[in-house]
C-alpha positions as CSV (number, residue, x, y, z in Angstrom):
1,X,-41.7,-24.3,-96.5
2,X,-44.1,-26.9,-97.8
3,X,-48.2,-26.5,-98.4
4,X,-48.0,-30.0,-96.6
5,X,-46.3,-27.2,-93.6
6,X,-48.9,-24.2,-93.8
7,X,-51.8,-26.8,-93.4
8,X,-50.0,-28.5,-90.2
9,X,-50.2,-25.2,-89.4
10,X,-54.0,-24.8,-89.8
11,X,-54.9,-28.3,-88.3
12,X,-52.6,-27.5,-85.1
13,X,-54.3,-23.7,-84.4
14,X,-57.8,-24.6,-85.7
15,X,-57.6,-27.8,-83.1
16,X,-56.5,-25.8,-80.4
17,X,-59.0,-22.7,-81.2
18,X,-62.1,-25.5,-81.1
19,X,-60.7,-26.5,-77.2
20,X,-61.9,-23.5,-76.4
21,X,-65.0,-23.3,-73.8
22,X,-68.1,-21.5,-74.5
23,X,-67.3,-19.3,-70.9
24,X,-63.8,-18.6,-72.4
25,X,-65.2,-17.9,-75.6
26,X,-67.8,-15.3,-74.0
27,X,-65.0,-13.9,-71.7
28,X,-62.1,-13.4,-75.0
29,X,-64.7,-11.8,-76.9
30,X,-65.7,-9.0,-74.3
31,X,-61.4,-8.5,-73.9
32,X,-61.5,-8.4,-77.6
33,X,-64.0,-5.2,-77.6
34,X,-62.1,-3.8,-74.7
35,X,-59.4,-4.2,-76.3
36,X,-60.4,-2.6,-79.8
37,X,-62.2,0.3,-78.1
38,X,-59.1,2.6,-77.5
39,X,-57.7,1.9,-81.4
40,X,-57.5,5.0,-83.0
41,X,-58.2,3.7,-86.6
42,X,-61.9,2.8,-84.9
43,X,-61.8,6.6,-83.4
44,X,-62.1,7.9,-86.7
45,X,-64.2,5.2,-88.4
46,X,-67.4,5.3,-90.4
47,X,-67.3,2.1,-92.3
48,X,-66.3,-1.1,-90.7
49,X,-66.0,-4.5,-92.2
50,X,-65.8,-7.2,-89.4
51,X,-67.1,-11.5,-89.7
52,X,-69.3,-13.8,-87.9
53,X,-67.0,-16.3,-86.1
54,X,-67.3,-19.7,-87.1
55,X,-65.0,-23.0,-86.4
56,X,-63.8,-21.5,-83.1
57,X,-63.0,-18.3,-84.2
58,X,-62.7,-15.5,-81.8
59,X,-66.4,-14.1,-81.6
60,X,-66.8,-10.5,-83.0
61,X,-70.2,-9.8,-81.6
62,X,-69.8,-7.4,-78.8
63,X,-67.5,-5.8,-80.7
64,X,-70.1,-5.2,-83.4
65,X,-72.7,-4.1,-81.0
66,X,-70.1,-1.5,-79.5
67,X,-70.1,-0.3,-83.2
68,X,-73.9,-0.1,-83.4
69,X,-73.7,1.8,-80.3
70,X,-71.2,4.4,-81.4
71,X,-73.5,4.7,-85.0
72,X,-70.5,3.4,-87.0
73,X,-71.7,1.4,-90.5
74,X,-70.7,-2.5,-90.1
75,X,-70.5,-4.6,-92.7
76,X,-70.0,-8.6,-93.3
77,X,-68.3,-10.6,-96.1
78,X,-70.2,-12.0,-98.7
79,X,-68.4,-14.0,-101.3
80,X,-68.9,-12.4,-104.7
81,X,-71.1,-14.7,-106.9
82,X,-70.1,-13.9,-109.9
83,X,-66.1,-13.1,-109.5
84,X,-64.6,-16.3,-108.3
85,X,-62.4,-15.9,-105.0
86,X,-63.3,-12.2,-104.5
87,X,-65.6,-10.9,-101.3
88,X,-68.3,-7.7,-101.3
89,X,-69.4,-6.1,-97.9
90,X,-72.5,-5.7,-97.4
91,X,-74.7,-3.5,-94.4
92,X,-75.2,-5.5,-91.5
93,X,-77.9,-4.7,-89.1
94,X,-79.0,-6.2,-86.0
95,X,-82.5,-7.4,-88.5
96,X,-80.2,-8.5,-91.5
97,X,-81.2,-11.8,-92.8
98,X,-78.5,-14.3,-92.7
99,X,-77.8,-17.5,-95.3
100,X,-75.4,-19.8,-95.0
101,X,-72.6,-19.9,-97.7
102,X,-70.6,-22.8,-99.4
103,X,-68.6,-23.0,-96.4
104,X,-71.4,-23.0,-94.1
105,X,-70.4,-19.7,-92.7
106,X,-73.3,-16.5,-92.3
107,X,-73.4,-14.0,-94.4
108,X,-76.0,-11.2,-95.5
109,X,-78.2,-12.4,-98.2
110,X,-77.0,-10.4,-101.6
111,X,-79.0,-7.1,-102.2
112,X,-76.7,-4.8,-104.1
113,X,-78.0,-1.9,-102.3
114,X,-76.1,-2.7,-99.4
115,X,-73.1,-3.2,-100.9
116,X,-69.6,-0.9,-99.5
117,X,-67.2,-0.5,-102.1
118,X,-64.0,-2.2,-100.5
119,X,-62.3,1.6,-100.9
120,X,-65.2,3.5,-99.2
121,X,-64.1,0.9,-96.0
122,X,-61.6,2.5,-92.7
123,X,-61.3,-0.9,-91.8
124,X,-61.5,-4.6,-92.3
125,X,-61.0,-6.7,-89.3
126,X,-59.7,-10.1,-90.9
127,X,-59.9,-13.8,-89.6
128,X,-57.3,-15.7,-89.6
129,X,-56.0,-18.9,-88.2
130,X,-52.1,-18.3,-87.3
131,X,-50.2,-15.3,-87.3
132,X,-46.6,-14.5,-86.2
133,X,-44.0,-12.4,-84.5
134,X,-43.4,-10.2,-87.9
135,X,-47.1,-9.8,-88.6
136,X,-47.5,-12.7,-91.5
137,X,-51.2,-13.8,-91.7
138,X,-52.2,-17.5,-92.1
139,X,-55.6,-17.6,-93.5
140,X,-57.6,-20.8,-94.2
141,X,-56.6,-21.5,-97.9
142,X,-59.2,-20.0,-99.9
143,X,-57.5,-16.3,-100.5
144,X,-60.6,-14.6,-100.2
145,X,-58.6,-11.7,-97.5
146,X,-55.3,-11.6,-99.6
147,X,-57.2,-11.1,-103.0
148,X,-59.2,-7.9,-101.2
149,X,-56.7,-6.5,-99.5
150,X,-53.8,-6.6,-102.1
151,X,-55.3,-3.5,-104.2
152,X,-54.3,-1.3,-100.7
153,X,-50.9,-3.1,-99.3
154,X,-48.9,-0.2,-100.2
155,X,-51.9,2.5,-100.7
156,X,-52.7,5.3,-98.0
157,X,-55.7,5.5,-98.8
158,X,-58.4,2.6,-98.6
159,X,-59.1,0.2,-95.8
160,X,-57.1,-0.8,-92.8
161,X,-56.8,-4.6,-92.3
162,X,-56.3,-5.6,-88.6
163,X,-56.8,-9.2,-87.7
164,X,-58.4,-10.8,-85.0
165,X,-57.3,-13.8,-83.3
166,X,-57.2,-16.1,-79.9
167,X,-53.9,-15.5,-78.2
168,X,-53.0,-19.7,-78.7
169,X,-53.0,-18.8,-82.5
170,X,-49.6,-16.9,-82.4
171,X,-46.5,-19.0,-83.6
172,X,-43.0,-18.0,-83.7
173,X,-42.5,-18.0,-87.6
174,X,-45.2,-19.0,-90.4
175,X,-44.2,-20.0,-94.1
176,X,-45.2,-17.4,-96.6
177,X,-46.2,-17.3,-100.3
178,X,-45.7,-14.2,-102.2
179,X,-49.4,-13.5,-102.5
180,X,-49.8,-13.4,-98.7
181,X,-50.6,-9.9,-97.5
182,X,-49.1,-9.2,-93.6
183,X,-50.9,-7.7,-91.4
184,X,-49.5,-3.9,-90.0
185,X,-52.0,-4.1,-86.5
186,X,-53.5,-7.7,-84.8
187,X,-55.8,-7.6,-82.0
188,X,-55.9,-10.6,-79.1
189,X,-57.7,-10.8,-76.5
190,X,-54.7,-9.5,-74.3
191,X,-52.7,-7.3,-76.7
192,X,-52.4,-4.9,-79.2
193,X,-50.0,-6.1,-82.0
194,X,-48.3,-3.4,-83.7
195,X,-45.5,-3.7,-86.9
């Protein structure tokens, strides 16, 4: 399928993922905690990458502060100055200081002492605009995800990507490019999604 396709895709979900209330958005982001609570990848985590929602995305807040309460290390994307299209992690506390990015998204301000090696992570909980019925990821464009996660595709060891997403941003089928990583575990509001 066409690039004109995969961002069809992208204006459809993000369109539909802006319609979105605030009171929805507050309710699907509790669900989304509830949900994740029970995972046993988080039973045995220390380190924990997650994001700040922006453009509609599904809100990752309470999940964090569930995080904070079991003492588990969180950590936010921050994309890599000096390596172009690559992220680093970095500690994120309820006193971080947040700047906006070139995308207008949060993200810790740099300070290599808080920086997690991607391999020291148990988990990266990706955004993502569309996924499907086999697990294929849509992201918005920029590769940032597929470039991080590609080192531990096949690897046992490393982090464990699981993506978050709104329940209206499952399709039946998405197009995909050979560089795009699919996702083993996605969490909605409502469901676990297991491949």
């Amino acid at each position: 399928m066409s690039v004109n396709t995969r961002q069809r895709i992208r204006t459809d979900i993000r369109h539909l993922r802006r319609a979105i209330t605030a009171s929805q958005q507050t309710d699907y982001a509790f669900q989304l905690a509830e949900q994740c609570q029970p995972l046993p990848e988080l039973t045995r985590a220390k380190h924990v990458a997650l994001y700040l929602a922006t453009d509609g995305e599904l809100d990752t807040q309470p999940l964090i502060d569930e995080l904070w309460q079991r003492g588990i290390n969180t950590y936010l994307p921050v994309i890599h100055p000096f390596s172009k299209g690559q992220l680093l992690f970095l500690r994120y506390h309820a006193n971080t200081l947040l700047v906006a990015n070139q995308y207008r998204i949060l993200e810790p301000e740099l300070d290599q002492r808080m920086i997690c090696p991607v391999r020291q992570l148990d988990i990266i909980f990706t955004p993502l605009v569309a996924f499907d019925e086999q697990g294929q990821r849509l992201g918005m464009g920029g590769g940032y995800y597929d470039r991080t996660l590609a080192p531990w595709q096949f690897s046992s060891k490393g982090p464990q990507a699981i993506g978050l997403a709104h329940n209206c941003q499952q399709v039946s089928t998405l197009p995909n490019e050979s560089w795009d990583i699919p996702l083993s575990t996605i969490v909605t509001p409502k469901q676990v999604w297991r491949w």
